[in-house]
N, C-alpha and C positions, 0 to 999 in steps of 0.2 A: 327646341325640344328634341329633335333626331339626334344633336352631340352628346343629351342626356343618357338617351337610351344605351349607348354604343357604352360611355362610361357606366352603368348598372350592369351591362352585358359582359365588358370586361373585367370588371370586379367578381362579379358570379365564377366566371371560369375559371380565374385566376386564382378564386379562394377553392374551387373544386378542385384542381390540380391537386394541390399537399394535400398530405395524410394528415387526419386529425392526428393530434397527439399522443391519444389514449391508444393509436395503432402504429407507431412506430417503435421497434423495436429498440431495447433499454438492453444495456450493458448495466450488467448489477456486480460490483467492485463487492469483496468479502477480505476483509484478512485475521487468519486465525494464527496465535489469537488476537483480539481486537487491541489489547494493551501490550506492550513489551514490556515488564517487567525482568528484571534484572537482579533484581534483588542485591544480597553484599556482595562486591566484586573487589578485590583485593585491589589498594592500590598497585597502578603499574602494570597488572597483568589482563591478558584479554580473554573477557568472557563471551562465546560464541552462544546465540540461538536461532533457531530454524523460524522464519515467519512464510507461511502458506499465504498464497494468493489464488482468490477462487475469483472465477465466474458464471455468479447466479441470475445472470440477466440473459437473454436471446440473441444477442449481438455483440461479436469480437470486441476487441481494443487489444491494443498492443499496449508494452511495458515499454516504456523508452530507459528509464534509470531512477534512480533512489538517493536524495538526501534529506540530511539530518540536518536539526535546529542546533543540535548538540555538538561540540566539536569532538567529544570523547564517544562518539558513537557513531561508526561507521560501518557501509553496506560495498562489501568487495565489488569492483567492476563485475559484470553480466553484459551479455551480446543481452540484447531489447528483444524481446516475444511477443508474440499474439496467444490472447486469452481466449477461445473460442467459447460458445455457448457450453456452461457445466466442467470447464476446463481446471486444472490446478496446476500451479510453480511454486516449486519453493524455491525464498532466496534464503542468506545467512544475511543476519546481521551483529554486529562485534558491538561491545562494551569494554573499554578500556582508562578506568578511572584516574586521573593524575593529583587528584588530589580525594582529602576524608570529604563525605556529605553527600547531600541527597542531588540526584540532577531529576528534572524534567522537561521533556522536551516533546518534539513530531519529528516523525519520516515519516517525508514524502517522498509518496513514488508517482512518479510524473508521466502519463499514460495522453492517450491521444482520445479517450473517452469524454463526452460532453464536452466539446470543445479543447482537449486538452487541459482541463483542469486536474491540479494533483490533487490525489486520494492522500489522507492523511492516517497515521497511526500512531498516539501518546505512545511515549517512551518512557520509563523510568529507573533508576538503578541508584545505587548508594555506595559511593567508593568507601572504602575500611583500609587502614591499617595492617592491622593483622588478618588474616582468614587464613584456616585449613583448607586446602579442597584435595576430595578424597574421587576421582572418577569411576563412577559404578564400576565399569568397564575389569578396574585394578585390584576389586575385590575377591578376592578368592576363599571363597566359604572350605574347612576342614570337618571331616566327616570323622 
């Protein structure tokens, strides 16, 4: 009966130690926007967009790196960051179609949050043939 007690005594403590769950602090992953869209990208040529990385949770993670399902869809090297509580990074990521038609895929970006599991983000884009692209940037409005 005394070796029972010791085991209910050790159990007790042992589960008082950890913090319930509902009180440890969550890394809350965001990436805006939630889908990459691409839309037509000329064959052959690379179309660049900005993807925001937030964090809306109370506890860091770092970024360690980023890949793609897709082989025509690629995330330039980046030195790896920590996300702090309310934090944002943006990365680039490229779209480079080699052939006509629709791709979809995920990027992942592979972080040390929950275990190190990667946060995922749908990708989509449609390589074309032909396309104009005209960069805001190169327009020049005449008065």
């Amino acid at each position: 009966m005394r070796g029972l007690r010791w085991l209910v005594l050790a159990v007790a403590v042992g589960t008082a130690c950890e913090r319930p769950t509902s009180q440890q602090a969550r890394t809350g992953f965001a990436a805006r926007p939630e889908l990459l869209e691409f839309g037509a990208a000329a064959v052959g040529r690379t179309k660049a967009m900005k993807l925001r990385l937030a964090n809306q949770g109370r506890a860091s993670y770092r970024v360690e790196g980023a890949r793609s399902s897709l082989p025509n869809v690629s995330v330039p090297a980046f030195e790896p960051f920590t996300l702090t509580a309310g934090a944002e990074h943006e990365i680039e990521v490229r779209f480079t179609p080699d052939v006509e038609g629709a791709v979809q895929g995920q990027l992942e970006l592979l972080t040390d949050a929950s275990g190190g599991a990667a946060a995922q983000v749908p990708v989509s884009g449609r390589g074309v043939k032909a396309l104009v692209e005209v960069p805001e940037s190169a327009l020049v409005l005449a008065t």
